[in-house]
N, C-alpha and C positions, 0 to 999 in steps of 0.2 A: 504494500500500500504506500503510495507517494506521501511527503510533509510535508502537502501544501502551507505556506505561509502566506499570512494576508499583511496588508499594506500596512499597518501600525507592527508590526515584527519587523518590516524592512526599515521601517522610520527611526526602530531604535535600533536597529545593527548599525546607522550609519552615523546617528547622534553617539554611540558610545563610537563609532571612530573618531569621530571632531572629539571627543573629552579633552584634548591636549589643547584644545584653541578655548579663551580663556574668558572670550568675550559668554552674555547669556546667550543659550542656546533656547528653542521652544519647537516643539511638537509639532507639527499639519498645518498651524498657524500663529500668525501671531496674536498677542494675547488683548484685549479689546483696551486695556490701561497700558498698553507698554508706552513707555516714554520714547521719544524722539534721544537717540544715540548708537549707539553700536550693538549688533547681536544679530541670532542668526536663526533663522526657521525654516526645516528641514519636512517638507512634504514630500508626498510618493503620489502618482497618478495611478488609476487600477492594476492590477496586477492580474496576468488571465491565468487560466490551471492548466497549462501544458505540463511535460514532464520538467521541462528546463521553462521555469517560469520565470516571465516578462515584465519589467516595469518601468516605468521614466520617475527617479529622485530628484527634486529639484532643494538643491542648496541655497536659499538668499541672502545675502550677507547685507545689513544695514547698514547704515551711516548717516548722521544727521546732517544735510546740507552745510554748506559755509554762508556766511554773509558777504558779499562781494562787495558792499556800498552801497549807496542810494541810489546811485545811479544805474547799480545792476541789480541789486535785491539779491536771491540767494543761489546758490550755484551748488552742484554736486563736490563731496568731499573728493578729490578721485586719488588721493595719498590714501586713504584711509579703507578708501572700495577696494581697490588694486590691492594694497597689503591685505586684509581679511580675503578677498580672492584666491591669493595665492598662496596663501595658510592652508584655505579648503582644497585649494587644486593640488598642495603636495602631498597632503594628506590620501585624499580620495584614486587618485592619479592612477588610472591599471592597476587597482586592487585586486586580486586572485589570490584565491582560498578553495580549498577542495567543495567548498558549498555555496560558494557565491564567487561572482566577477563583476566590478565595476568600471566602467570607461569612460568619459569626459566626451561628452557628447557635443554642447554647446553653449555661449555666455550672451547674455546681453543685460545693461544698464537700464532701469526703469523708473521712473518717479513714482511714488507710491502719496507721497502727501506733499503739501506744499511745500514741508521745509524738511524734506527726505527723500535719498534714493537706496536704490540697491541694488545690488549685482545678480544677475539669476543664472547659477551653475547646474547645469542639466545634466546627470549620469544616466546610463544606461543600466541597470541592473539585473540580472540574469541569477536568480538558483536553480541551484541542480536537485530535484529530487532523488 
């Protein structure tokens, strides 16, 4: 009989990999009071039940915008996106393990609030039953 696993079992396989990145970490999503700062929320999209089961992990790593001036208003951290980025990306990077493999699929920057962006790292994730 296969172990299948469902998507909050891959959500924490890949939060206990980040444990070493030091910023808050959170679950599926982020939390309805989180402050405007740094941290990171690790969601999975559906996962299907083949033998070697499928899923896209997406990594986001926060940062609270800068203030450029008056003239500009606020502008993406991108020292701070870039550094957390590639925290998550050395981390996650061709992970292989006899029961899972992760691969670095795709990145792109997003404004999330007015005076917030975040990086979004997409893995590919694959268990093996």
């Amino acid at each position: 009989m296969a172990n299948y696993k469902l998507t909050p079992e891959i959500v924490d396989i890949v939060y206990g990999l980040l444990s070493s990145i030091t910023v808050p970490k959170y679950k599926a999503s982020r939390p309805s009071l989180a402050k405007l700062g740094e941290f990171l929320v690790i969601g999975s999209l559906p996962i299907d039940a083949d033998v070697m089961q499928f899923c896209y992990v997406n990594v986001n790593y926060y940062a609270k915008d800068i203030d450029g001036g008056t003239n500009i208003g606020f502008v993406p951290d991108l020292i701070k996106l870039k550094a957390g980025a590639k925290l998550v990306l050395d981390i996650l990077e061709k992970v292989s393990t006899t029961e899972y493999l992760i691969d670095f699929e795709k990145e792109q920057l997003i404004r999330d609030r007015d005076e917030e962006h975040f990086i979004n790292l997409r893995f590919s994730f694959k268990y093996i039953n």
